[in-house]
N, C-alpha and C positions, 0 to 999 in steps of 0.2 A: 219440324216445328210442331209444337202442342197444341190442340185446337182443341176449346172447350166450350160444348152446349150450353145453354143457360141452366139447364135442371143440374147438370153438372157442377157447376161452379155455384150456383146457389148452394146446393149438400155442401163443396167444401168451404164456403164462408161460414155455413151453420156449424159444420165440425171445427172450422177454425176458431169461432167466437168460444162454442160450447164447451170446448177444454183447455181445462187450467194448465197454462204455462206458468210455471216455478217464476218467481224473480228473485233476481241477487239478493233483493234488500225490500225489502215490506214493512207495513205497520208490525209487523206479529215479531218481528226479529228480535232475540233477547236484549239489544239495546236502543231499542227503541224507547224516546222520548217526546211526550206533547207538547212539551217547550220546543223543541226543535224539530218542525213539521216539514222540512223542505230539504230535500237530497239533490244531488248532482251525480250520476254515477259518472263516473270515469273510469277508463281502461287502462292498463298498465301490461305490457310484455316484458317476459324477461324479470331479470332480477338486479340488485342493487338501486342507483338514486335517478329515481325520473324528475324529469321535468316538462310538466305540462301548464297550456294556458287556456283557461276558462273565461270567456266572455258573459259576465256575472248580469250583464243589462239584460243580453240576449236570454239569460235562462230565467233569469225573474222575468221576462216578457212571458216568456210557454207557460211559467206557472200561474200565470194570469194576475202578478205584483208587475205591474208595470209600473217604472219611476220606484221601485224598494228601492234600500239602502242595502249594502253589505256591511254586516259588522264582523268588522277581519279578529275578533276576537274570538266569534261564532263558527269559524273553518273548522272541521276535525275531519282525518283523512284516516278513514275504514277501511282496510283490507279484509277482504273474504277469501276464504280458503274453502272450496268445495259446497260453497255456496252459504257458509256460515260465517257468522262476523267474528272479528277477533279486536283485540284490543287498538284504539286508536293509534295511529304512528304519530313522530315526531314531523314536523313540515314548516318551512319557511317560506312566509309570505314574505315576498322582496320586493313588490313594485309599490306600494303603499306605505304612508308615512302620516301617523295619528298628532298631527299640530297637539293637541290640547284631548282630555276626555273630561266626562262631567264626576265623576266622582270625589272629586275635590275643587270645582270651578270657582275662578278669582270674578270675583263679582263686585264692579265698580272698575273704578281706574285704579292700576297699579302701574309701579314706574319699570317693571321686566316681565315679562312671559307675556300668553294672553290673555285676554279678560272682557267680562260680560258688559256692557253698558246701557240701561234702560233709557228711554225718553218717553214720559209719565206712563210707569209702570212700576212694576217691583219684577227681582229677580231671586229666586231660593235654590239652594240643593233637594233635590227631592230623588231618593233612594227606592221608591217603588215602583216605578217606571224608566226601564233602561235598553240601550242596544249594546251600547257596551260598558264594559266595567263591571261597577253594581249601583252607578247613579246617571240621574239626566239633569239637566236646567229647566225647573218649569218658569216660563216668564207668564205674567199675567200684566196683558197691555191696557191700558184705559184710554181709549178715545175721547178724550175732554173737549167741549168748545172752549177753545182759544189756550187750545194745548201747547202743546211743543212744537205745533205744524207738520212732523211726521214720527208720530208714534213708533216704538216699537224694539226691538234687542238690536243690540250691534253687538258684532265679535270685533275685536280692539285685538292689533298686537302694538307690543312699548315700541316704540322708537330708538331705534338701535341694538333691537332685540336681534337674534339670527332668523328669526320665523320670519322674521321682514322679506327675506330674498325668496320668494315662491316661485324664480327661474325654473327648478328644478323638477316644479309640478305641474300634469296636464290639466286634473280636472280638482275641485274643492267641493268634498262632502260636508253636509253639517248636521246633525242630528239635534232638536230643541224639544225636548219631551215628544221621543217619539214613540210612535204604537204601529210597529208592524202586521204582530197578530194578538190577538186577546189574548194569550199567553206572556206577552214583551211584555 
């Protein structure tokens, strides 16, 4: 067994901090982008089609987004070869399923799909803030005395639509003009 004095081990925490270990994947890497500030590394052995599962809550906790959204639009899966990036792979997200997005959102009542419903408010397409697509809903609510009694957006699906049966699904995200990072 290794026994180690404290001047001992102090040296090696100082040599340990003081030299640069490599990483996979850094700000400096030729694909890197400040729209897309957040990695997950993954490991992969072997060759041909893996399948792995990432707990997306748990790593937006570490990154210090606690309660983020995932926009499964925003997944790209980067293999490194010898510690350099190469061009994104093909990959299939399979346990999610996107009811509706905002880049073309039915706003009011419609009698099929889903659709936005304000109570004294207005609802618009707005194209410059998005998680996925290239649009969100921006709602702007007005709290009136002697309003509607509860203000605010409803997501609507038609009556006899197939989105009605949500058996299928454990958890419902929704995204309403959101801003992950000053970048989104």
């Amino acid at each position: 067994m290794l026994k180690w004095n404290r001047g001992a081990f102090g040296v090696w925490c100082l040599v340990w901090v003081l030299v640069p270990v490599p990483a996979a994947a850094d700000s400096g890497d030729e694909w890197w982008d400040e729209a897309w500030p957040y990695r997950v590394p993954v490991t992969v052995s072997g060759s041909g089609v893996a399948e792995v599962s990432i707990d997306f809550t748990a790593a937006f906790g570490t990154l210090g987004l606690n309660g983020g959204l995932l926009d499964l639009r925003s997944i790209r899966v980067v293999p490194y070869v010898g510690g350099s990036p190469r061009s994104p792979v093909p990959h299939d997200e399979s346990l999610s399923t996107v009811l509706t997005d905002a880049d073309s959102p039915q706003i009011g009542w419609h009698a099929s799909g889903a659709y936005w419903s304000m109570n004294d408010g207005a609802a618009v397409a707005d194209g410059t803030r998005f998680s996925e697509g290239t649009g969100s809903l921006k709602a702007t609510v007005n709290n009136l005395v002697g309003g509607y009694g509860y203000p605010g957006v409803e997501f609507r699906i038609a009556s006899g639509d197939p989105l009605t049966n949500w058996s299928a699904y454990e958890v419902l995200i929704y995204d309403v003009w959101p801003e992950v990072n000053a970048s989104a």
